[in-house]
N, CA, C and O atoms as a GROMACS GRO file, in nm:
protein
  604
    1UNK      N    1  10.186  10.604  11.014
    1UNK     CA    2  10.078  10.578  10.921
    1UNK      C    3  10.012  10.446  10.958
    1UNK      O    4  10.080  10.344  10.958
    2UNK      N    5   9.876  10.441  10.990
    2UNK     CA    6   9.817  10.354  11.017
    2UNK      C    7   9.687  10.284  10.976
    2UNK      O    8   9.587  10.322  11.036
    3UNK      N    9   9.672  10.196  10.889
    3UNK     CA   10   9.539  10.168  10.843
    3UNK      C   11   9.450  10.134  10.921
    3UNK      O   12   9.459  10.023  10.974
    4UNK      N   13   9.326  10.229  10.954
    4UNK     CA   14   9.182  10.166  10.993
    4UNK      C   15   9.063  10.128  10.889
    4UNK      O   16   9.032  10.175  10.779
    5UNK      N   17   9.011  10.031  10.964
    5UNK     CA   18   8.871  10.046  10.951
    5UNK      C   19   8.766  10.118  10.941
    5UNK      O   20   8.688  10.061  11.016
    6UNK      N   21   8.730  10.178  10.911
    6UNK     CA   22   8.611  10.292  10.895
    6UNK      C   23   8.491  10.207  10.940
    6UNK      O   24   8.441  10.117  10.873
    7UNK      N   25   8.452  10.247  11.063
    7UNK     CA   26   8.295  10.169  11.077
    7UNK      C   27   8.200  10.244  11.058
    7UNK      O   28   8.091  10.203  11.018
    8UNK      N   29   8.233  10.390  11.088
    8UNK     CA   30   8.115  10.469  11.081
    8UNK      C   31   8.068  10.497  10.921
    8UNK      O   32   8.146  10.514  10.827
    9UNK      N   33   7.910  10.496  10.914
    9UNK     CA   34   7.924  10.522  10.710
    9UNK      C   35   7.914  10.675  10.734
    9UNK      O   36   8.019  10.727  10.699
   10UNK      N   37   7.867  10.721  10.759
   10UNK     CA   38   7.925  10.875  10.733
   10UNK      C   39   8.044  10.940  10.738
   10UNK      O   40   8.071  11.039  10.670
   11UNK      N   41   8.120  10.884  10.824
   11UNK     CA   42   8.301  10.923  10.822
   11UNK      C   43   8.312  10.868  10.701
   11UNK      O   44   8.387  10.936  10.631
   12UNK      N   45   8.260  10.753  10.632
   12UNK     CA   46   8.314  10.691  10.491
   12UNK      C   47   8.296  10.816  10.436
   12UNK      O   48   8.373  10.912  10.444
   13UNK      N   49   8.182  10.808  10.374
   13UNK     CA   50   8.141  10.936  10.289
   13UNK      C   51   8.188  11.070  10.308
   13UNK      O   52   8.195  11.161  10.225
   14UNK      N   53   8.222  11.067  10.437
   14UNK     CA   54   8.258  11.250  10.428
   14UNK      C   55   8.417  11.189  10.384
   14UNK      O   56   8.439  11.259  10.285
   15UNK      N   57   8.530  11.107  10.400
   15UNK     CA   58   8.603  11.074  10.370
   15UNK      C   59   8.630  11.084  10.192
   15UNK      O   60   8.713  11.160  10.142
   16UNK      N   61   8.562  11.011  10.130
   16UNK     CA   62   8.549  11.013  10.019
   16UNK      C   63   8.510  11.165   9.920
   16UNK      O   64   8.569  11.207   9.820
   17UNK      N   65   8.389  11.224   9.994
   17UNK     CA   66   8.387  11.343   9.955
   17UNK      C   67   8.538  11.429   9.958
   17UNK      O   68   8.608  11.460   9.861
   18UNK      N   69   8.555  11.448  10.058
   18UNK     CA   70   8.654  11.508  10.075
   18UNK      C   71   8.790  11.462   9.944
   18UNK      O   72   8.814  11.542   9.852
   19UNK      N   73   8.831  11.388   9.950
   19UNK     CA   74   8.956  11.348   9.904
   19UNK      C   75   8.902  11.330   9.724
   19UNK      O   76   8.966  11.365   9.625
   20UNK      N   77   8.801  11.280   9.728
   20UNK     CA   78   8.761  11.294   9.577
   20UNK      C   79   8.724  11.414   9.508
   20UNK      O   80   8.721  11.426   9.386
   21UNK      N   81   8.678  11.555   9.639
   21UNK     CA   82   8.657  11.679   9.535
   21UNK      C   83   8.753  11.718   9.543
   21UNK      O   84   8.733  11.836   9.515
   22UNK      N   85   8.887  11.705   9.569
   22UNK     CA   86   9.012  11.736   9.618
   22UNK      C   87   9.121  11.690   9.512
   22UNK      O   88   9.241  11.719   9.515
   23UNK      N   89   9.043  11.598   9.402
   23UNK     CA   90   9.117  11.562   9.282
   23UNK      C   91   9.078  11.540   9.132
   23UNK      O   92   9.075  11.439   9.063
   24UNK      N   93   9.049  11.679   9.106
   24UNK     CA   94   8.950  11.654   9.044
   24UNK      C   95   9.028  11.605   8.881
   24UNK      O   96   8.954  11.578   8.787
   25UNK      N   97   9.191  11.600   8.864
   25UNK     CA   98   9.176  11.512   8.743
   25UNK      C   99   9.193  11.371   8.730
   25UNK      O  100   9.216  11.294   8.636
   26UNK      N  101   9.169  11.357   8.891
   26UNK     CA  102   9.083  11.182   8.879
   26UNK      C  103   8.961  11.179   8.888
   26UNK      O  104   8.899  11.079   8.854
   27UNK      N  105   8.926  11.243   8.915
   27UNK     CA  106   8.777  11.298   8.979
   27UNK      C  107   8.694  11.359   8.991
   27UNK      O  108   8.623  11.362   9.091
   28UNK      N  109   8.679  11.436   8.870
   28UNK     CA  110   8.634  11.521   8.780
   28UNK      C  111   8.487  11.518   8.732
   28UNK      O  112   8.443  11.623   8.687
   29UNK      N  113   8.402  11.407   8.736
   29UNK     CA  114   8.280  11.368   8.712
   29UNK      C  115   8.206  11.398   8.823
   29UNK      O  116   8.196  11.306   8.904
   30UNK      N  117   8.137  11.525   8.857
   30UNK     CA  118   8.021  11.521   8.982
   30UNK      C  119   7.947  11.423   8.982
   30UNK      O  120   7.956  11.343   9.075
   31UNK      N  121   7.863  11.405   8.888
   31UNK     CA  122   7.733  11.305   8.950
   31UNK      C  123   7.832  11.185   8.943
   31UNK      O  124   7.766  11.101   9.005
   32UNK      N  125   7.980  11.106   8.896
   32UNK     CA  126   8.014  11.004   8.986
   32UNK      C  127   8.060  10.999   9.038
   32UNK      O  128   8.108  10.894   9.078
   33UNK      N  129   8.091  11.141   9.095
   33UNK     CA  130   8.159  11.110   9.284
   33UNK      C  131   8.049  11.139   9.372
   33UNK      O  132   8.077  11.111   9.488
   34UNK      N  133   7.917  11.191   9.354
   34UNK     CA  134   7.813  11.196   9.402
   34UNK      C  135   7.792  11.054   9.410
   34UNK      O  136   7.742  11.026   9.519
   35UNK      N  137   7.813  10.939   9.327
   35UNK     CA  138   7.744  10.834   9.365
   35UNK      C  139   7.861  10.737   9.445
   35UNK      O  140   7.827  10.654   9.530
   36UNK      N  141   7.981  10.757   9.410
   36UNK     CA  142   8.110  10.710   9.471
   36UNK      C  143   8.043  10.777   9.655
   36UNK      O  144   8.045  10.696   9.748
   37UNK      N  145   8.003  10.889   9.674
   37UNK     CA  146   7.990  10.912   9.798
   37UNK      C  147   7.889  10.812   9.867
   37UNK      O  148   7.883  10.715   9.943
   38UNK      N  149   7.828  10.882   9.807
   38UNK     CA  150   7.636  10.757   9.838
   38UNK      C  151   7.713  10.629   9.896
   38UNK      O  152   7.733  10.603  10.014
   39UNK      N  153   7.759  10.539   9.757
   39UNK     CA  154   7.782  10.404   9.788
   39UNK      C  155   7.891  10.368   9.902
   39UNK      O  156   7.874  10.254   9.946
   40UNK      N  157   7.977  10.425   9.947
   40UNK     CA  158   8.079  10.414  10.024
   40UNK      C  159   8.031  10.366  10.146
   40UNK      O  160   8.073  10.262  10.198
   41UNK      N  161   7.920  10.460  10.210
   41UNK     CA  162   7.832  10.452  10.283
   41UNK      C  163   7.840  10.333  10.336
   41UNK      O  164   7.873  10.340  10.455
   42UNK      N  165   7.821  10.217  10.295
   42UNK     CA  166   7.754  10.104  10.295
   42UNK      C  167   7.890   9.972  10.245
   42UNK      O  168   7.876   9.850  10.250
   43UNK      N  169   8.047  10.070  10.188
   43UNK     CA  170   8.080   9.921  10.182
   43UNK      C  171   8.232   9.949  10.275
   43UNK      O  172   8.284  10.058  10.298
   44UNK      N  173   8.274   9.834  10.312
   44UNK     CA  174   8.398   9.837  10.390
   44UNK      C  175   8.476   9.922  10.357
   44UNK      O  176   8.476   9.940  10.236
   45UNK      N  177   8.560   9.998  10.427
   45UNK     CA  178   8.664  10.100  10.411
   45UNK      C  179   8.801  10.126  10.470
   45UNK      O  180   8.801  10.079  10.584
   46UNK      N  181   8.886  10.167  10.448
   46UNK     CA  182   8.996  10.154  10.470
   46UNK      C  183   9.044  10.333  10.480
   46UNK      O  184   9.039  10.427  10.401
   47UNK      N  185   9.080  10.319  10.596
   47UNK     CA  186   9.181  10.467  10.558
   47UNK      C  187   9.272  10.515  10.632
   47UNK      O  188   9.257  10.502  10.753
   48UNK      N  189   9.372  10.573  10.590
   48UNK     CA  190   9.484  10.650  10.683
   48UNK      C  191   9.453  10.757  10.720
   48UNK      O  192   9.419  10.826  10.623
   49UNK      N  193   9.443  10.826  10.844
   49UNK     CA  194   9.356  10.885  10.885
   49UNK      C  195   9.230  11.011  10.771
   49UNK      O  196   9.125  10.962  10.730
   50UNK      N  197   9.256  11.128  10.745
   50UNK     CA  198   9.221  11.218  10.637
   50UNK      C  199   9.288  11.196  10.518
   50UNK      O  200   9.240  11.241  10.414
   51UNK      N  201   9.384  11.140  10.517
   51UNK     CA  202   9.522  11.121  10.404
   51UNK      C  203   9.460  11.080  10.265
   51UNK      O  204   9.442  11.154  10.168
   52UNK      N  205   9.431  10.946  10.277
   52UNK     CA  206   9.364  10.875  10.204
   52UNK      C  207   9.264  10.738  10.224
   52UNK      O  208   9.279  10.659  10.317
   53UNK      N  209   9.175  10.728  10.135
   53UNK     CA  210   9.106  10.598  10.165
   53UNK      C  211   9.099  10.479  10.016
   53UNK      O  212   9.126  10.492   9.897
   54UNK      N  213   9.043  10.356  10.107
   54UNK     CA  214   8.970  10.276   9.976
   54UNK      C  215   8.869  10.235  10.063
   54UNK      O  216   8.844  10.242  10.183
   55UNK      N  217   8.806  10.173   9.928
   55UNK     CA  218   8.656  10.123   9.968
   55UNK      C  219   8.643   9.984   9.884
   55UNK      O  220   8.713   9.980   9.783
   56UNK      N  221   8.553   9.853   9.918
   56UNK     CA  222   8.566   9.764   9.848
   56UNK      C  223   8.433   9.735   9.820
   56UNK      O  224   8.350   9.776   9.901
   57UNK      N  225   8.391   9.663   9.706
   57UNK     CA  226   8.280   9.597   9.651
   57UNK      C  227   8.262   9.441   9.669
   57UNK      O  228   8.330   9.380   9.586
   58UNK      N  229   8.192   9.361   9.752
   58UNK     CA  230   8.157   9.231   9.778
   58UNK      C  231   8.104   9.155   9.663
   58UNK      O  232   7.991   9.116   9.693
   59UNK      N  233   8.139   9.116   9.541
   59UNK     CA  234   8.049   9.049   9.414
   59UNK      C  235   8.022   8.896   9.469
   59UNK      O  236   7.910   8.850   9.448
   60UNK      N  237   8.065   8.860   9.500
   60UNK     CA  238   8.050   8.695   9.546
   60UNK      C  239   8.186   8.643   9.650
   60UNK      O  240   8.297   8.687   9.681
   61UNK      N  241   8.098   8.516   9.681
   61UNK     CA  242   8.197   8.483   9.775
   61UNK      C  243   8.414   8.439   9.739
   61UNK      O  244   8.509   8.393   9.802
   62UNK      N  245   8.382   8.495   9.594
   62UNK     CA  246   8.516   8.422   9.555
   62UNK      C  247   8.578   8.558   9.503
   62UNK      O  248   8.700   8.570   9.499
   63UNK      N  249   8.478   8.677   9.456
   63UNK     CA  250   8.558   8.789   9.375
   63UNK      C  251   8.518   8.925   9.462
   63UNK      O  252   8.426   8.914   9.543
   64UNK      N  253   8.576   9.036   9.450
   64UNK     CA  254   8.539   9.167   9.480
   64UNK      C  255   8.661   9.290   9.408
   64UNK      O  256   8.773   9.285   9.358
   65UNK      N  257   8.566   9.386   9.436
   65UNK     CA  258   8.596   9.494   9.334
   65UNK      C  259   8.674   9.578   9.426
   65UNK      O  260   8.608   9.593   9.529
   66UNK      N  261   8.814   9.652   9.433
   66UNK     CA  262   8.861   9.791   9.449
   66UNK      C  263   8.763   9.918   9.380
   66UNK      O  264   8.796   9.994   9.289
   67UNK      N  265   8.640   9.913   9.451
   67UNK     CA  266   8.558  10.034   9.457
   67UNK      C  267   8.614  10.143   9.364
   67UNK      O  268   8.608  10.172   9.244
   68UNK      N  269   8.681  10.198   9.496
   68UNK     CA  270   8.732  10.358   9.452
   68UNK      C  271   8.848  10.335   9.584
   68UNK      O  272   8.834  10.266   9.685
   69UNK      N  273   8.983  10.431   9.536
   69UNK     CA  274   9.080  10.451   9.624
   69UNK      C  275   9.120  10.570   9.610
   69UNK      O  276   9.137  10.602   9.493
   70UNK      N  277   9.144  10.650   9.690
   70UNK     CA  278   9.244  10.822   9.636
   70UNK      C  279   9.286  10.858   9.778
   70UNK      O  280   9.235  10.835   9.888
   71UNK      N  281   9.409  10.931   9.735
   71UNK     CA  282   9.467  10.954   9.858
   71UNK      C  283   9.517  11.125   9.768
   71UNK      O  284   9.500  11.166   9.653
   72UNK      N  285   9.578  11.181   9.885
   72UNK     CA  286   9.634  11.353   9.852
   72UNK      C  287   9.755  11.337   9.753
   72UNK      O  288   9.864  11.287   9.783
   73UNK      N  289   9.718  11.390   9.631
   73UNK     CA  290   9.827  11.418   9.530
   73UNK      C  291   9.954  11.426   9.643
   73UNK      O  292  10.016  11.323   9.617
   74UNK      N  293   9.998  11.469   9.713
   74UNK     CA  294  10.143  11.528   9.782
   74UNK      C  295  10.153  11.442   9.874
   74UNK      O  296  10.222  11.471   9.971
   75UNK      N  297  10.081  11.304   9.867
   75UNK     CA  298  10.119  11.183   9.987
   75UNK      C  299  10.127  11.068   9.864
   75UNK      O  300  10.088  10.953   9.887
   76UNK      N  301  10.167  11.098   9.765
   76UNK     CA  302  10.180  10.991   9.664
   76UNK      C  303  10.359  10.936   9.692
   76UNK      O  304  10.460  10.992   9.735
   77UNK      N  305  10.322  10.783   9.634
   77UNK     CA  306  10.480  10.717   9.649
   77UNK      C  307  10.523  10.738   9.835
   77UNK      O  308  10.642  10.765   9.848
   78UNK      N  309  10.470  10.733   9.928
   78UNK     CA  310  10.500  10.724  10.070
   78UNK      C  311  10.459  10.615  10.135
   78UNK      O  312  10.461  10.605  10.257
   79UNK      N  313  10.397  10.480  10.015
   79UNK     CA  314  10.323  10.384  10.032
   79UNK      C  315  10.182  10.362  10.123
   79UNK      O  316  10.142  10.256  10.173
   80UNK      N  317  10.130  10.472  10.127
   80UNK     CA  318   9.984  10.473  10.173
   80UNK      C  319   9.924  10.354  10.098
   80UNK      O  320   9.878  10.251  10.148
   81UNK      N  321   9.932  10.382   9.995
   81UNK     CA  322   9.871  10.346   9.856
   81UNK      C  323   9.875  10.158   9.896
   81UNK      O  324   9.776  10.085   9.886
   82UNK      N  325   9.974  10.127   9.926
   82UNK     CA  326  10.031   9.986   9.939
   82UNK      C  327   9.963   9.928  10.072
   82UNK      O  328   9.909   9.819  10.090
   83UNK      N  329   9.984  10.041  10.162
   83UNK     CA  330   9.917   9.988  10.331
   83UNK      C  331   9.790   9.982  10.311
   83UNK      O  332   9.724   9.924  10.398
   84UNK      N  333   9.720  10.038  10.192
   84UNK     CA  334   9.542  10.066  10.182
   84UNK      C  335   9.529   9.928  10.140
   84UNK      O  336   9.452   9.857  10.206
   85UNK      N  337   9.609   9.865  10.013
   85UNK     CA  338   9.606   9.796   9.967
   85UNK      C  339   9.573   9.666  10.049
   85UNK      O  340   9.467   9.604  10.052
   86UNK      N  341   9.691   9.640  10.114
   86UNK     CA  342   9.762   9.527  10.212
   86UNK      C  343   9.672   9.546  10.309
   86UNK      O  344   9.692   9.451  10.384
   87UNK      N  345   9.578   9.615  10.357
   87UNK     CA  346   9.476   9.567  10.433
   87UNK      C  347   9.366   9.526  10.406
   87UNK      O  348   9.289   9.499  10.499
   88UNK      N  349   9.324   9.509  10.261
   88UNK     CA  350   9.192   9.484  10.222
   88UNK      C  351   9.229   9.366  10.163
   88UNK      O  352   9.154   9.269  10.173
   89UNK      N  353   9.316   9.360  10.113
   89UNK     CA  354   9.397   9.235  10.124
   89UNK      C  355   9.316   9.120  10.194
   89UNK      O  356   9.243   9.033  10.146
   90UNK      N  357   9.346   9.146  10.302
   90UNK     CA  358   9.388   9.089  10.453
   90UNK      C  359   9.232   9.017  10.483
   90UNK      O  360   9.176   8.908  10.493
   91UNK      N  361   9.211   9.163  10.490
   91UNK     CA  362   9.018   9.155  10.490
   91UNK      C  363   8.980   9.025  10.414
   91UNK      O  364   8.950   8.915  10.460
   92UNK      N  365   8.992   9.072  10.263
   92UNK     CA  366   8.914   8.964  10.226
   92UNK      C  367   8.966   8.807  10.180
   92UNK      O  368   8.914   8.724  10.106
   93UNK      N  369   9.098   8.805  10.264
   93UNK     CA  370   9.133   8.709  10.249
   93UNK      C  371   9.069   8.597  10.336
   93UNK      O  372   9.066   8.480  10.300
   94UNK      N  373   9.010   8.652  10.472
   94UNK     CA  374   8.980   8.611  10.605
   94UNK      C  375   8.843   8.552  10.558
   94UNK      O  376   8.831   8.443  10.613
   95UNK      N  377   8.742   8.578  10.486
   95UNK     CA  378   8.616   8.474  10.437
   95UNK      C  379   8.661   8.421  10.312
   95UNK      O  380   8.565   8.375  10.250
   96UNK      N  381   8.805   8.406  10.231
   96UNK     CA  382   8.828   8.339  10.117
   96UNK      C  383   8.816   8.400   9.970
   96UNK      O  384   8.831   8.338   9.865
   97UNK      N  385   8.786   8.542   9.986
   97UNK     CA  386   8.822   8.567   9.869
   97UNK      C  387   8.900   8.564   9.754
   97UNK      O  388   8.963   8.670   9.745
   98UNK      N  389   8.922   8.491   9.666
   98UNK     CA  390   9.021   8.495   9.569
   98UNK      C  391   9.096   8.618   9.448
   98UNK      O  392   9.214   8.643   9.424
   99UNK      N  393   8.974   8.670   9.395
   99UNK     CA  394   9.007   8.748   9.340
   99UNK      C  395   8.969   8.923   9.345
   99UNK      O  396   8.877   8.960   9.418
  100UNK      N  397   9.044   9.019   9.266
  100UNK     CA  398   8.992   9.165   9.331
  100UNK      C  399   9.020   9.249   9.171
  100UNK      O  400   9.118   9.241   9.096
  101UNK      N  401   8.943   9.298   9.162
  101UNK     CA  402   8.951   9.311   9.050
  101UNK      C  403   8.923   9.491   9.027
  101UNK      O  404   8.817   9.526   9.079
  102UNK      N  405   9.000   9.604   8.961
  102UNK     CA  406   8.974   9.714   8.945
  102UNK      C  407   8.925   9.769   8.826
  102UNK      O  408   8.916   9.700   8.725
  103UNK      N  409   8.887   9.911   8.831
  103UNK     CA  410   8.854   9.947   8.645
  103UNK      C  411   8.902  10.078   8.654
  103UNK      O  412   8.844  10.153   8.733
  104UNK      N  413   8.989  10.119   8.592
  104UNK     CA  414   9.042  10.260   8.567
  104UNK      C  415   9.058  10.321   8.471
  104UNK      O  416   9.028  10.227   8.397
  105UNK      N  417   9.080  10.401   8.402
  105UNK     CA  418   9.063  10.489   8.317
  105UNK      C  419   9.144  10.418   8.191
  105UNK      O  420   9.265  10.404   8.206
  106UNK      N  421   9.070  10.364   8.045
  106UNK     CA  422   9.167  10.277   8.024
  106UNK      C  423   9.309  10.355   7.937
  106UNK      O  424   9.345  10.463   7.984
  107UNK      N  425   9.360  10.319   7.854
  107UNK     CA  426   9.517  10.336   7.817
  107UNK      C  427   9.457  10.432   7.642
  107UNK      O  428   9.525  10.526   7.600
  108UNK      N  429   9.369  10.401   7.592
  108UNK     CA  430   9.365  10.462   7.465
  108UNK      C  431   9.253  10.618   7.464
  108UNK      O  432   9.187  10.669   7.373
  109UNK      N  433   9.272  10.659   7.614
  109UNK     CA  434   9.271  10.818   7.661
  109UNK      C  435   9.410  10.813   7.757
  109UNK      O  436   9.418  10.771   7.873
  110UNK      N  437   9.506  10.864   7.679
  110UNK     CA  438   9.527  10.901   7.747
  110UNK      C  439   9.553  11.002   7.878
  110UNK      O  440   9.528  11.120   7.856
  111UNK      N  441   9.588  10.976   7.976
  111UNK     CA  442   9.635  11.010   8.099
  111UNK      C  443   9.735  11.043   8.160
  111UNK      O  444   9.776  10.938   8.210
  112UNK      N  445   9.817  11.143   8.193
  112UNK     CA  446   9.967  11.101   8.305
  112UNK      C  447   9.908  11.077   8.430
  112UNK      O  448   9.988  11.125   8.510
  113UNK      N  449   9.827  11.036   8.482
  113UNK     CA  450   9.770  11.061   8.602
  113UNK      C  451   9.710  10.883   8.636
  113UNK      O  452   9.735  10.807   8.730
  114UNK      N  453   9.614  10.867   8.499
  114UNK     CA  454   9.615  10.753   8.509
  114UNK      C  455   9.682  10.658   8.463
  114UNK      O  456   9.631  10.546   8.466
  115UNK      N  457   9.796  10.674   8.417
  115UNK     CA  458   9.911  10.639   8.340
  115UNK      C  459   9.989  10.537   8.500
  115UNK      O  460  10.011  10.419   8.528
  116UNK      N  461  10.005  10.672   8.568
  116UNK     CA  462  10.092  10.667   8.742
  116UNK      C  463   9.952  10.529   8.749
  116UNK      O  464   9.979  10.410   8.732
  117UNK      N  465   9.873  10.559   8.764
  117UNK     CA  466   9.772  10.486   8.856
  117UNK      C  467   9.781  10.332   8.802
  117UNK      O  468   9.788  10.241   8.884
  118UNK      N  469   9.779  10.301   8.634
  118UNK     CA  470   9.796  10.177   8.606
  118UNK      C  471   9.955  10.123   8.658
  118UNK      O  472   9.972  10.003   8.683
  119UNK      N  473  10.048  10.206   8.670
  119UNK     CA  474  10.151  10.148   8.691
  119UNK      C  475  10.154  10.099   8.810
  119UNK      O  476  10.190   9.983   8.832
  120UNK      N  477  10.109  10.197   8.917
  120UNK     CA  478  10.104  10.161   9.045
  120UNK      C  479  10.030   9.950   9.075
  120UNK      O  480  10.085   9.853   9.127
  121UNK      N  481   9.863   9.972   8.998
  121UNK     CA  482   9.818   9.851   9.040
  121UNK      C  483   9.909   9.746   8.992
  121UNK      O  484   9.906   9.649   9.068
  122UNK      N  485  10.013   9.725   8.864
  122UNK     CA  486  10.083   9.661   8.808
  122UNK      C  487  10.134   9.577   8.903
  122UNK      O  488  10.111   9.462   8.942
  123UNK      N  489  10.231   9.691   8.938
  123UNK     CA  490  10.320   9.673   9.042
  123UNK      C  491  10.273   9.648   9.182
  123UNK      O  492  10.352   9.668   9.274
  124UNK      N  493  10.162   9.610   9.203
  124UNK     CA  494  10.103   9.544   9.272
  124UNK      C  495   9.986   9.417   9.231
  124UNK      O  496   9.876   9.384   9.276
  125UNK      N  497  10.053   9.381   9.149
  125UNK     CA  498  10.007   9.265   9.110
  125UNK      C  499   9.889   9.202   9.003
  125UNK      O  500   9.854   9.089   8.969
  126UNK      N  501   9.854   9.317   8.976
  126UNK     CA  502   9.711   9.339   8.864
  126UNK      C  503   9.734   9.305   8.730
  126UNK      O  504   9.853   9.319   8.700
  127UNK      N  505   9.680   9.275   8.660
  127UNK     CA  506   9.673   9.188   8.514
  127UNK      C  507   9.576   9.283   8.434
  127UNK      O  508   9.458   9.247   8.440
  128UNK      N  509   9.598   9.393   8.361
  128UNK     CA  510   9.514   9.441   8.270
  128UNK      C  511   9.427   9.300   8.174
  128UNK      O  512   9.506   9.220   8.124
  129UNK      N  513   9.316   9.280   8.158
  129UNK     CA  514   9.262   9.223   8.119
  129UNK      C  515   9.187   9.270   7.956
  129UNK      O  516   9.216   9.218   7.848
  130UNK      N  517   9.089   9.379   7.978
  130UNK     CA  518   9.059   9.396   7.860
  130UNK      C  519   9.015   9.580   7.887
  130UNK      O  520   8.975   9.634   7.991
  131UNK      N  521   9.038   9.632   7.772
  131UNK     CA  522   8.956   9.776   7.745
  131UNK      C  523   8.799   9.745   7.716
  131UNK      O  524   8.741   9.676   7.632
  132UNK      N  525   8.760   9.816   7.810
  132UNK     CA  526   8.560   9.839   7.754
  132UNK      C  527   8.554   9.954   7.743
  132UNK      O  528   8.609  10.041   7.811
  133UNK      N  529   8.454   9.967   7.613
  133UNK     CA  530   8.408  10.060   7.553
  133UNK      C  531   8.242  10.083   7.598
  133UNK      O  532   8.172   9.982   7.600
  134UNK      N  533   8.201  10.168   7.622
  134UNK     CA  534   8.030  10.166   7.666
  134UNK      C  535   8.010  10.180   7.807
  134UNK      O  536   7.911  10.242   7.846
  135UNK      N  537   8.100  10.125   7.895
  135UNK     CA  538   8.061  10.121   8.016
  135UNK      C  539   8.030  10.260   8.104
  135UNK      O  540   7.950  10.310   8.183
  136UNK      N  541   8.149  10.282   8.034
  136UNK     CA  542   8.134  10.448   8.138
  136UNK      C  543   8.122  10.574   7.980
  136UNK      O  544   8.206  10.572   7.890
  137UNK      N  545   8.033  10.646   7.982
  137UNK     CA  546   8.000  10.749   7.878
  137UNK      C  547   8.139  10.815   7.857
  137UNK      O  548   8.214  10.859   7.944
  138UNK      N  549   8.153  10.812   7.759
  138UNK     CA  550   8.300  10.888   7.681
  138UNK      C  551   8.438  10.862   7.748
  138UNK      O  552   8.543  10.928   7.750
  139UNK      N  553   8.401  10.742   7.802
  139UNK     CA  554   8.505  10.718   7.864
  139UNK      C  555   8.602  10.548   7.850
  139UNK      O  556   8.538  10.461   7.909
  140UNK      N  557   8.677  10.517   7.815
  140UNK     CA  558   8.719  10.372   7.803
  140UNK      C  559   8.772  10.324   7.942
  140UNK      O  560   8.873  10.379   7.985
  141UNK      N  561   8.716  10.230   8.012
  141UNK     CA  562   8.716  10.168   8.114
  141UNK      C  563   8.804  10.039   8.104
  141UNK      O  564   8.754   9.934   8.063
  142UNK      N  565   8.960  10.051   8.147
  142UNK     CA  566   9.037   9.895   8.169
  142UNK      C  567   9.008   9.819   8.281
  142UNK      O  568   9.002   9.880   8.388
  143UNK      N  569   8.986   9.687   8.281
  143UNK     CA  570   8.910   9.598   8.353
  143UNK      C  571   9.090   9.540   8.402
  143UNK      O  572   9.183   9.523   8.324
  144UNK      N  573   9.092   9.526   8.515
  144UNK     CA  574   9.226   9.450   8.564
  144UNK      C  575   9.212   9.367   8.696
  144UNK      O  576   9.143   9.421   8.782
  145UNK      N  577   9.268   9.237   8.728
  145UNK     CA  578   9.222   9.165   8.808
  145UNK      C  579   9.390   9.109   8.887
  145UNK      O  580   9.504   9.136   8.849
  146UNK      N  581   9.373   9.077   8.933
  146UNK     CA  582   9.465   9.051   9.077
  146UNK      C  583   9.415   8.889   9.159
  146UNK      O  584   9.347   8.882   9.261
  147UNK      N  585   9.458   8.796   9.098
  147UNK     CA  586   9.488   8.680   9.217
  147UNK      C  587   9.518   8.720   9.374
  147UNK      O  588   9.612   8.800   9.377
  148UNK      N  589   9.473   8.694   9.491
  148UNK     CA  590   9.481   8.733   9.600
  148UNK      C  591   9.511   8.583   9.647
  148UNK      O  592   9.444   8.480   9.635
  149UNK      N  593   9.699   8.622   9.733
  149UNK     CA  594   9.779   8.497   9.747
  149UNK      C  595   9.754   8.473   9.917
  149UNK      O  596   9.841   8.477  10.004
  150UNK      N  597   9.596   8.446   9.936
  150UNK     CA  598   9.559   8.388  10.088
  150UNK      C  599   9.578   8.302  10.132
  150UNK      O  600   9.568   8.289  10.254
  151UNK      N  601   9.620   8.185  10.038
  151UNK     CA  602   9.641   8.020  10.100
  151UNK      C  603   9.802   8.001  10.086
  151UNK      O  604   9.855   7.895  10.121
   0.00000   0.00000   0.00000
């Protein structure tokens, strides 16, 4: 198992397509994996080969966002999940990024799915911060952030 770079933006996107219509009770919203595809396009990516990917969001020179990540229901817990992680990591540790911050499905819908998924970022270091309401239509969005230990 080996993490690359994705340079090409269309391998992003067909990447993302792929693995996101491929799950659909994470992923279940067409028009936002239609736009999860679009945007991928265009931001750094990470992936084990077809398996799984992430993608990251640049907000400033001190913060950035865990995009979107998904890998194959039946490659879960084999630490993909961790190597996707630990390279974007890496990435944005190299111009100084400090912080990385995700939004997932929040805790008062529940989920078993996103239940696994908050536990996972936990356990990798993430700080649930706050539930938003409004952001995403019928949906409660947990905001969670992660210190990134580069220095």
């Amino acid at each position: 198992m080996t993490v690359v770079q994705v340079d090409d933006p269309r391998r992003r996107s067909e990447l993302c397509d792929s693995l996101l219509g491929g799950l659909p009770e994470w992923f279940g919203i067409e028009e936002a994996n239609a736009a999860y595809v679009r945007d991928v396009a265009e931001l750094p990516t990470f992936a084990v080969d077809d398996e799984a990917f992430l993608s990251l969001k640049l907000h400033s020179p001190r913060a950035a966002e865990l995009f979107v990540m998904a890998l194959w229901r039946d490659r879960h817990r084999e630490g993909l999940g961790t190597q996707l992680l630990e390279s974007a990591e890496a990435y944005l540790c190299e111009p100084g990024v400090e912080y990385l911050h995700a939004k997932r499905l929040g805790p008062s819908y529940p989920s078993e799915g996103y239940s696994a998924t908050g536990q996972f970022y936990e356990a990798k270091g993430f700080v649930a911060l706050e539930e938003i309401h409004g952001l995403w239509p019928d949906n409660p969005c947990l905001f969670m952030v992660k210190h990134l230990p580069c220095r």
